[in-house]
C-alpha positions as CSV (number, residue, x, y, z in Angstrom):
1,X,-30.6,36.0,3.3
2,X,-31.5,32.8,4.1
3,X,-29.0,31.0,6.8
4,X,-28.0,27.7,8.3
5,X,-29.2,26.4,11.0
6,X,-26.6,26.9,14.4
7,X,-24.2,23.9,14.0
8,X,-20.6,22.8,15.8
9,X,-17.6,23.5,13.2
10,X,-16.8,19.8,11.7
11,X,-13.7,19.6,10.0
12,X,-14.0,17.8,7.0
13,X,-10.8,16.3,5.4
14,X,-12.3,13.6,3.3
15,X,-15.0,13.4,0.5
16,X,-16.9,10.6,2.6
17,X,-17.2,13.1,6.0
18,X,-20.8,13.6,6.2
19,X,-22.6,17.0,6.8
20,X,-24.4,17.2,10.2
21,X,-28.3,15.9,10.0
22,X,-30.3,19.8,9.3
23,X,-27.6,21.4,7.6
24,X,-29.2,22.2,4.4
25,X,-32.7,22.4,5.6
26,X,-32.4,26.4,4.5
27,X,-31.9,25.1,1.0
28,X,-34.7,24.7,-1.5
29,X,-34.8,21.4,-3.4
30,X,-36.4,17.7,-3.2
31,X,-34.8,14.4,-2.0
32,X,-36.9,12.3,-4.9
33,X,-37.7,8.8,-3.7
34,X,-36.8,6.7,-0.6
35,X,-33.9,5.2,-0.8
36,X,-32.3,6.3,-4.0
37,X,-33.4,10.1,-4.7
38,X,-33.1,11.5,-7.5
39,X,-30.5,9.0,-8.7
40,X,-32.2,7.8,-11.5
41,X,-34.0,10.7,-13.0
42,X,-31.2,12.5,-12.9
43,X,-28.9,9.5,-15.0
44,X,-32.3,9.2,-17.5
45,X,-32.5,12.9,-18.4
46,X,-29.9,14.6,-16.5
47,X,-29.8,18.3,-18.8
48,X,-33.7,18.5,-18.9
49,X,-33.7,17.4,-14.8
50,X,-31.1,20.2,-13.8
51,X,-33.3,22.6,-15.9
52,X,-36.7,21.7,-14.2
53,X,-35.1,22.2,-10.8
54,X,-33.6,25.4,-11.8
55,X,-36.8,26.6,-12.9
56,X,-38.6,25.3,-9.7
57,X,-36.0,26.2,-7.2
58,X,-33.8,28.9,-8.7
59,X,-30.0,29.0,-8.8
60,X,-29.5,27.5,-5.8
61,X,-31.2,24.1,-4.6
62,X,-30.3,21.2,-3.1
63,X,-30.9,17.6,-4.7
64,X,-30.6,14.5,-2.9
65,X,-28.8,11.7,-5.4
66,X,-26.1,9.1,-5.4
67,X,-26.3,8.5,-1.6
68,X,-26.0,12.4,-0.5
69,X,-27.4,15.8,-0.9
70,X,-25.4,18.2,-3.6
71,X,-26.3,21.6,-4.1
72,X,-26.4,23.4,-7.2
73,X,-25.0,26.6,-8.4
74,X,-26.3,27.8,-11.3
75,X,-25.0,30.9,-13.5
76,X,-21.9,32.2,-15.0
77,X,-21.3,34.1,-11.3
78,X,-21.0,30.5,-9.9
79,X,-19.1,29.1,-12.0
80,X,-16.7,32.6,-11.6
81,X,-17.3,31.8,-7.6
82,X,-16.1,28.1,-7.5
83,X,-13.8,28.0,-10.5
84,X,-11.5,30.9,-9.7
85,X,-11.8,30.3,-6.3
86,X,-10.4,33.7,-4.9
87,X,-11.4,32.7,-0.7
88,X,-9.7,28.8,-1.8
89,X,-13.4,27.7,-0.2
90,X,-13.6,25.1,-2.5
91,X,-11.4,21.3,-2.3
92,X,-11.3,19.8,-5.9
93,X,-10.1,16.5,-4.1
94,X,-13.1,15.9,-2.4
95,X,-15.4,17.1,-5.0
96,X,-13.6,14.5,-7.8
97,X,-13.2,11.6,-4.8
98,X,-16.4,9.8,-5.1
99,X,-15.6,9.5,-8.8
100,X,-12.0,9.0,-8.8
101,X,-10.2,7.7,-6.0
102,X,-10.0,4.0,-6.2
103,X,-8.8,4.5,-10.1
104,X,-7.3,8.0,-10.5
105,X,-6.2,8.9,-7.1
106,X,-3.6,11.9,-7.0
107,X,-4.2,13.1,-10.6
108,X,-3.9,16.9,-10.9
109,X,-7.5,17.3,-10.9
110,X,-7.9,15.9,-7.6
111,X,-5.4,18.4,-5.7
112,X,-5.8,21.1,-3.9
113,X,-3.8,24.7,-3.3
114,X,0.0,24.3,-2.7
115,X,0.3,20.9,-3.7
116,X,-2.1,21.3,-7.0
117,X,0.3,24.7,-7.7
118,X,3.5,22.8,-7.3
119,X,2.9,20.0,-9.5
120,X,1.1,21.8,-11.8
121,X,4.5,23.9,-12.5
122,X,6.5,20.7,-12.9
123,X,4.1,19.1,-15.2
124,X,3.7,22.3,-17.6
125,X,7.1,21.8,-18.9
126,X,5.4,18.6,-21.4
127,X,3.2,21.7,-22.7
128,X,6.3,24.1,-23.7
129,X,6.8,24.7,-28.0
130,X,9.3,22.5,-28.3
131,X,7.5,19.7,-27.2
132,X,4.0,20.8,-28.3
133,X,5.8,21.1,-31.8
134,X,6.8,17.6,-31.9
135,X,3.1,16.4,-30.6
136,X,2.2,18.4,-33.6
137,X,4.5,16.0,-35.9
138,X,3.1,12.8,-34.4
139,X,-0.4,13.8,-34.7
140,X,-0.3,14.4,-38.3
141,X,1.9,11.6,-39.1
142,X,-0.8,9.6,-37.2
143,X,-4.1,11.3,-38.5
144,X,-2.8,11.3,-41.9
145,X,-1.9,7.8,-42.2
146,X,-5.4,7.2,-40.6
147,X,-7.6,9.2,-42.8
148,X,-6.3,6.9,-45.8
149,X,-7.1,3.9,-43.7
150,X,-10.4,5.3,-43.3
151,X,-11.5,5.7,-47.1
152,X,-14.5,6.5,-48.6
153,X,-17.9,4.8,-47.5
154,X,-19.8,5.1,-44.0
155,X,-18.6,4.7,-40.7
156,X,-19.4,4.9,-37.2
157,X,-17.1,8.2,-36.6
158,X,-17.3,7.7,-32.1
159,X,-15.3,4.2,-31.7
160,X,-13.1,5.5,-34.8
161,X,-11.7,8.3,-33.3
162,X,-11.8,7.0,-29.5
163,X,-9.2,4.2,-31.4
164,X,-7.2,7.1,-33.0
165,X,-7.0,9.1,-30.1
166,X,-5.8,6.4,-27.7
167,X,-3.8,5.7,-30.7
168,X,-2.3,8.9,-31.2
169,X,-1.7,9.2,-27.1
170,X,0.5,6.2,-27.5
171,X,2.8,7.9,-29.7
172,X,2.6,11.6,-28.6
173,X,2.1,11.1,-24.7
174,X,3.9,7.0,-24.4
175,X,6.7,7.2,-27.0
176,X,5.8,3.8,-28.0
177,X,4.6,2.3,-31.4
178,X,1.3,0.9,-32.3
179,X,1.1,-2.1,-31.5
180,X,0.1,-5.2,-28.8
181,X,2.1,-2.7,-26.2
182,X,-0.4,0.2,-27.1
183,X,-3.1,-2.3,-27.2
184,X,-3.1,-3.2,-23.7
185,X,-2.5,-0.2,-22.4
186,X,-5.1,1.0,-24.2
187,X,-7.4,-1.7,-23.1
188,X,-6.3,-0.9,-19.0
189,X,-7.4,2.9,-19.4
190,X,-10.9,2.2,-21.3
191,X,-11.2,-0.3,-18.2
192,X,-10.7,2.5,-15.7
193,X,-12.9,4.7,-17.3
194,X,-15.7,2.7,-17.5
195,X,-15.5,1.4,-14.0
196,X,-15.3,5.1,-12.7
197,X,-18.8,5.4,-13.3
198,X,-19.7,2.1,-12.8
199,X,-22.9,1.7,-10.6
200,X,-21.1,-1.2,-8.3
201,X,-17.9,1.0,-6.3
202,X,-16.2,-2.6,-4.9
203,X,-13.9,-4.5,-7.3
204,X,-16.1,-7.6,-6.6
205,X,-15.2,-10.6,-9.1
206,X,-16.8,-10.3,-12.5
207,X,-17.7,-6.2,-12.2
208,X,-16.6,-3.9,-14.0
209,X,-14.9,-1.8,-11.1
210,X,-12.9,-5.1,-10.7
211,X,-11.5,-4.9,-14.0
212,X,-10.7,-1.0,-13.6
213,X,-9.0,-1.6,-10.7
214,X,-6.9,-4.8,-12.7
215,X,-6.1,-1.8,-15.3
216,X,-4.8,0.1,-12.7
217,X,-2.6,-2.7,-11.4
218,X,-1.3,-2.6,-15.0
219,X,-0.7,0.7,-15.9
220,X,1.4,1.3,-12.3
221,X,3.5,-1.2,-13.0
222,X,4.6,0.3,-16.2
223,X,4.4,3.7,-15.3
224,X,6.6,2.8,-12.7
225,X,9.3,0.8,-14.4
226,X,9.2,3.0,-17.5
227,X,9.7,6.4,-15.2
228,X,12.9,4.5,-13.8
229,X,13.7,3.7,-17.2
230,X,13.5,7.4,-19.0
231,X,15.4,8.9,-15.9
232,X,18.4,6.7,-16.2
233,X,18.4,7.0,-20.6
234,X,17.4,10.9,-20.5
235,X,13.9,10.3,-21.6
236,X,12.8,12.1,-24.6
237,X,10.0,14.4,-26.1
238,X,7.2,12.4,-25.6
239,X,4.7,13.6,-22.9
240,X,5.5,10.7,-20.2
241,X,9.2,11.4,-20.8
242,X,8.4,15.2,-19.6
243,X,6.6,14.2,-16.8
244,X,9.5,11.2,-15.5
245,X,12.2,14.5,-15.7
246,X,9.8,17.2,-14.8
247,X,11.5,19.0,-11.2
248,X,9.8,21.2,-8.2
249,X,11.1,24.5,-7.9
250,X,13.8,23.2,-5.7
251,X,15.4,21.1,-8.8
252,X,13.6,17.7,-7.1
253,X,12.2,15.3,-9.3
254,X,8.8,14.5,-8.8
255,X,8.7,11.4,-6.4
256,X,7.6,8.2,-9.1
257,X,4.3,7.4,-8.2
258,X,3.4,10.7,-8.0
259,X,4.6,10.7,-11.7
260,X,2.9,7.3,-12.8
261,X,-0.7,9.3,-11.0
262,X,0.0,11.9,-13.0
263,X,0.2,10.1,-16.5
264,X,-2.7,7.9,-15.7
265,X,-5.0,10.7,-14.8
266,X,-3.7,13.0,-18.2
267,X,-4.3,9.6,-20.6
268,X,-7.7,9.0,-19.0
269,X,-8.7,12.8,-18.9
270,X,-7.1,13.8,-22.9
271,X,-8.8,10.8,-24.5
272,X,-11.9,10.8,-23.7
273,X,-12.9,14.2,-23.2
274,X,-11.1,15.0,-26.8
275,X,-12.7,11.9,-28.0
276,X,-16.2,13.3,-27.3
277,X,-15.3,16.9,-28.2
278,X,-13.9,15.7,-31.7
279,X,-17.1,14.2,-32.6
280,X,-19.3,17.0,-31.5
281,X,-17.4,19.5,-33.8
282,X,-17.7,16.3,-36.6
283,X,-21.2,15.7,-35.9
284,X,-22.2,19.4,-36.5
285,X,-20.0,20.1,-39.5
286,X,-21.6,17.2,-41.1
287,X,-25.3,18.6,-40.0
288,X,-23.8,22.0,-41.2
289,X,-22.5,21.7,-45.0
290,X,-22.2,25.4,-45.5
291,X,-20.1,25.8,-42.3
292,X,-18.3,22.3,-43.2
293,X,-16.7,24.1,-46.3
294,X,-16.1,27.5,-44.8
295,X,-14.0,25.5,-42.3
296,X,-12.6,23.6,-45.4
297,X,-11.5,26.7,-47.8
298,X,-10.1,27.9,-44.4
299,X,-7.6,25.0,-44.2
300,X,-6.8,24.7,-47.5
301,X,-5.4,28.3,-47.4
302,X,-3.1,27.8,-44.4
303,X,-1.8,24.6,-45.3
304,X,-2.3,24.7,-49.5
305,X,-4.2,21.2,-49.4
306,X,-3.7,18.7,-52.1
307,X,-0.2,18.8,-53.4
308,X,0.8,18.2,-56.9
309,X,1.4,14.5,-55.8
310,X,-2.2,14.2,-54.4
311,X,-0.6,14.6,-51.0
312,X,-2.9,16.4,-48.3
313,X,-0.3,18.7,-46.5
314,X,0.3,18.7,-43.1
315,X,-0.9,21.3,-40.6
316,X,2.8,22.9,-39.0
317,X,2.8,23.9,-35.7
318,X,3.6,27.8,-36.6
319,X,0.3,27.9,-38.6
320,X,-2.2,26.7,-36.0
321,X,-3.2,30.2,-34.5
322,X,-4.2,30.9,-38.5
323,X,-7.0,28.5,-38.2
324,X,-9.3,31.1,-36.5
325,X,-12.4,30.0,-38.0
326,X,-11.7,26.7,-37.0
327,X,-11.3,27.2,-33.8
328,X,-14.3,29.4,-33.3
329,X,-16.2,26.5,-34.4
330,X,-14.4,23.9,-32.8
331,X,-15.5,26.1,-29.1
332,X,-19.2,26.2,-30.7
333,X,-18.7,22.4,-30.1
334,X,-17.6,22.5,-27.1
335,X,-20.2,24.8,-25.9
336,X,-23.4,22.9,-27.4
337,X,-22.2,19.8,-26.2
338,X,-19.1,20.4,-23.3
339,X,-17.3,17.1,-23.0
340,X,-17.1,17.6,-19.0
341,X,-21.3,19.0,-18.4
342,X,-21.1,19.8,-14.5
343,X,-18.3,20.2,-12.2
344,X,-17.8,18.6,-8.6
345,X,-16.7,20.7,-5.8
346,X,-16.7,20.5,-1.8
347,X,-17.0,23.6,0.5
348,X,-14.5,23.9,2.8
349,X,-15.7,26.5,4.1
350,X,-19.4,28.6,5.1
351,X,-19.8,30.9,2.1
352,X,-23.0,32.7,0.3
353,X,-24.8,33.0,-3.1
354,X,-27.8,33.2,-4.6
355,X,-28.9,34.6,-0.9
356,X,-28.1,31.3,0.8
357,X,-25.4,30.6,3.0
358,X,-24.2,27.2,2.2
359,X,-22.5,25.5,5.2
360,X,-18.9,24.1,4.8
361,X,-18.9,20.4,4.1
362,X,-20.9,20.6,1.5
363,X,-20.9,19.0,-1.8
364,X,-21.5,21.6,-4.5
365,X,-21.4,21.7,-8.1
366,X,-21.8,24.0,-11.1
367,X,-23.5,23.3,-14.3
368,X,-21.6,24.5,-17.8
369,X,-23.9,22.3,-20.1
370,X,-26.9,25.2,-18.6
371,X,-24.6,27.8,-18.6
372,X,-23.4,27.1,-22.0
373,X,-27.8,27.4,-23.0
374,X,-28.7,30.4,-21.7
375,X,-30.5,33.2,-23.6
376,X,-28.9,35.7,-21.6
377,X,-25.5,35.1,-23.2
378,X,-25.9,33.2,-26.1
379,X,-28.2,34.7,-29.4
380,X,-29.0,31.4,-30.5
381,X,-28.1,28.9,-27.4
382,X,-29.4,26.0,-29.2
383,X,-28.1,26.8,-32.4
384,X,-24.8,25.8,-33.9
385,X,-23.6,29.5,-34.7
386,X,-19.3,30.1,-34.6
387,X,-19.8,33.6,-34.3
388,X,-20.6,33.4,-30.9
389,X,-17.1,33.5,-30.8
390,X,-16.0,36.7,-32.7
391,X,-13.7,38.9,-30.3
392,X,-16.3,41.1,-30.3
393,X,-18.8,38.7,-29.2
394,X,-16.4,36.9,-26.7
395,X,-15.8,40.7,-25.3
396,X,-19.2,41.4,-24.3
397,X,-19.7,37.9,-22.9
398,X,-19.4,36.9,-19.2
399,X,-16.1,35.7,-18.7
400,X,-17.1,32.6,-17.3
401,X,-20.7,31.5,-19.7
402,X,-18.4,29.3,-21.3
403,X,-16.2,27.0,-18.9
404,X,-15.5,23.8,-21.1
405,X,-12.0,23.3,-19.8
406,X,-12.4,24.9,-16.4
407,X,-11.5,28.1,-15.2
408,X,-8.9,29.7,-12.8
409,X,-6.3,27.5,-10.8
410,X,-7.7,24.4,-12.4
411,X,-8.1,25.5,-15.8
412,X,-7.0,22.3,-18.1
413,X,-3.5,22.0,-18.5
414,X,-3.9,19.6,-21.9
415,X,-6.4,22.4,-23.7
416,X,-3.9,24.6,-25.9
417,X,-2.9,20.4,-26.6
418,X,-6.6,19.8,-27.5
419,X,-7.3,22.9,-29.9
420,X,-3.9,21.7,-31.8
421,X,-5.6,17.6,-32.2
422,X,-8.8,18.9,-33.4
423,X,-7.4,22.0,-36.1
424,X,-4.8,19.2,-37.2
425,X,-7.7,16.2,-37.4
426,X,-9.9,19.1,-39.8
427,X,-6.5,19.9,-41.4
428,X,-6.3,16.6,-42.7
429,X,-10.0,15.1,-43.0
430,X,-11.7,18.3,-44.6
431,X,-9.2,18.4,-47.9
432,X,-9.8,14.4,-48.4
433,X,-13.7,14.1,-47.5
434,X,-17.1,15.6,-47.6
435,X,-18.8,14.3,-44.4
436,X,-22.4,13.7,-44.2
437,X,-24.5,12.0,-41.7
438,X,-25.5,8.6,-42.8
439,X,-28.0,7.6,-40.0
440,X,-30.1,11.1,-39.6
441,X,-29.6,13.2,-36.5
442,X,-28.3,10.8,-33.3
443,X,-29.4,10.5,-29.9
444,X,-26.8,11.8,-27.3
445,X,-26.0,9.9,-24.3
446,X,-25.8,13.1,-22.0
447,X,-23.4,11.8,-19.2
448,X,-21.4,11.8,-17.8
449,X,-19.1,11.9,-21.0
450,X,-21.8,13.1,-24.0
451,X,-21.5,10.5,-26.5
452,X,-24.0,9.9,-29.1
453,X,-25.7,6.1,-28.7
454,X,-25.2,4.8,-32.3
455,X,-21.4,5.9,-32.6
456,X,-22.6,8.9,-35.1
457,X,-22.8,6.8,-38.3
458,X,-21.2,9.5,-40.6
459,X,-20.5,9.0,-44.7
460,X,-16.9,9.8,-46.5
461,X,-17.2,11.4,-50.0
462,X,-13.7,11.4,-51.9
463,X,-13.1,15.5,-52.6
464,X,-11.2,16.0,-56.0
């Protein structure tokens, strides 16, 4: 077992506390070059980077990158370790915090424990049936009236369905109509997210961090007014409306701004992760005929189709869990290309894996995108295959191989809300189109959101 050097306890209680010079000199790994590491070999080829250093180093090694050293656990056992978290050794705060703090600060992702439980309670009630079921309405109102708009011809399928999906949030998580409203707001959250990852971390004039942190200006301004709004008129069954009314176990309402942090970290966490994951599944239906119209036939025996008007149907909310092939692809997606690819932790504590005791204060992460590749889970890791996903198949697996929404305390709270986007976005596009890629295979842009470069330039074929 290989241990840390002797060191005086440090408490650390925020994500910029440094670790004590020598602490991870136990660890295997590289620091790159002076100065900036590993930074940029990591940001050009991050997937094939992580797997050279797991085949140097093992499944534990250090890494020197973005102004720090991060260790990496690698395996289905570390995810199991830091995701379900049974010792609470690990602070999702200060893993998130370099990230997310000047724009997301407080969103559930970033608590910890207690705090994370209690508000996680409060906010499940805008995931209960009877408002899932009227999510389920809007979306297919929405997708429907889209698909028409979308017609035959090609496309670029990415910067469709990111305007869609913010769209879509509008009505389903705002309450509001399309329209200048829902533009800017959808403007102030693709600021955020862009300046979240942002190489310069000071709103300095004319940077994009500066116009993030304008958005969030914005956005608490309305969050604010409009939670004071919904509690004095009732609210409603949009998502923002559950959150404004949502209560502690005591009957408190959540205090406002922790309910305006809230509803900016969901919008900037559902739409672009779902964004991403949509055109994954898209991108290899289209590269997949034979699967494309297993997936098709499928949906057009839950939901009948074409009508005698010509109508496509609508997907209802009782007939989701029928789309089991569906979804079985749809998490084939997800684990060839996983919208979140590694996960952000801090130790709070010493703990060991991999025979390494890793010292408390350090920051950590997991890999899923690896995870998700491995021969010793997957038959076919780098081969679009749904049956990976049979019960049977799923039974044998390691529980944690395939972590694309998380796992354990901080397993997504949007995903059962995800699954039902995606079924009713196939439910509506599969009995209208034939999709085939226009533009040959794409290159994906790997992080820290996988997006492919050219926006996936997919063609529309009228069916029928």
């Amino acid at each position: 077992m290989a241990t840390l050097a002797e060191h005086k306890p440090v408490e650390f209680t925020h994500w910029s506390d440094r670790l004590p010079d020598g602490a991870l000199d136990h660890i295997p790994g590289e620091g790159g070059w002076p100065v900036v590491g590993n930074t940029f070999r990591m940001l050009a080829d991050p997937h094939g980077f992580a797997r050279r250093m797991y085949e140097t180093y093992g499944p534990v090694y250090k890494n020197w990158a973005f102004g720090g050293w991060q260790v990496a656990l690698i395996g289905a056992d570390a995810n199991e370790l830091m995701l379900f978290d049974r010792g609470k050794l690990f602070s999702s705060e200060q893993g998130w915090g370099p990230i997310l703090d000047q724009l997301f600060p407080r969103g559930l992702m970033l608590l910890d424990f207690d705090h994370h439980r209690a508000d996680r309670r409060a906010l499940s009630i805008a995931f209960k049936p009877e408002p899932m079921r009227h999510y389920s309405g809007s979306l297919n109102r929405g997708i429907a009236q889209r698909m028409e708009q979308w017609g035959e011809g090609e496309m670029r399928f990415y910067p469709s369905i990111k305007e869609l999906t913010l769209d879509l949030a509008a009505d389903s998580f705002i309450g509001i109509e399309w329209g200048p409203e829902a533009d800017k707001i959808n403007t102030a959250f693709i600021d955020m997210v862009q300046a979240s990852v942002a190489p310069v971390r000071r709103p300095l004039p004319f940077t994009q961090m500066k116009k993030g942190v304008d958005g969030r200006k914005f956005l608490v301004e309305y969050f604010t007014r409009e939670t004071h709004r919904r509690r004095a008129e009732g609210g409603g069954q949009d998502m923002f409306s559950q959150f404004a009314t949502a209560t502690h176990e005591d009957g408190s309402l959540m205090p406002v701004d922790e309910v305006v942090d809230h509803m900016n970290f969901l919008m900037m966490a559902a739409h672009d992760t779902i964004t991403s994951s949509a055109t994954s599944l898209i991108w290899l239906l289209a590269k997949h005929p034979e699967w494309q119209e297993k997936l098709r036939q499928e949906v057009i025996s839950v939901t009948g189709g074409v009508d005698a008007k010509g109508k496509v149907r609508d997907l209802a909310y009782e007939d989701l869990g029928k789309l089991e092939l569906s979804e079985m692809a749809f998490k084939e997606a997800l684990r060839m290309v996983p919208p979140v690819p590694s996960t952000p932790r801090r130790a709070l504590k010493d703990f060991e894996y991999g025979g390494y005791t890793i010292p408390a204060g350090t920051p950590v992460g997991i890999n899923a995108h690896m995870v998700h590749h491995m021969a010793e889970h997957w038959d076919t890791p780098d081969s679009f295959n749904p049956m990976h996903f049979t019960p049977d198949a799923v039974k044998a697996r390691h529980k944690y191989a395939w972590v694309p929404f998380g796992g354990g305390a901080h397993m997504c709270l949007g995903l059962h809300f995800a699954y039902m986007q995606v079924k009713i976005l196939l439910a509506q596009m599969l009995p209208r189109y034939e999709i085939e890629l226009a533009a040959g295979d794409p290159e994906w842009q790997p992080w820290p959101i996988p997006k492919p470069k050219d926006g996936l330039r997919i063609r529309l074929k009228k069916l029928g």
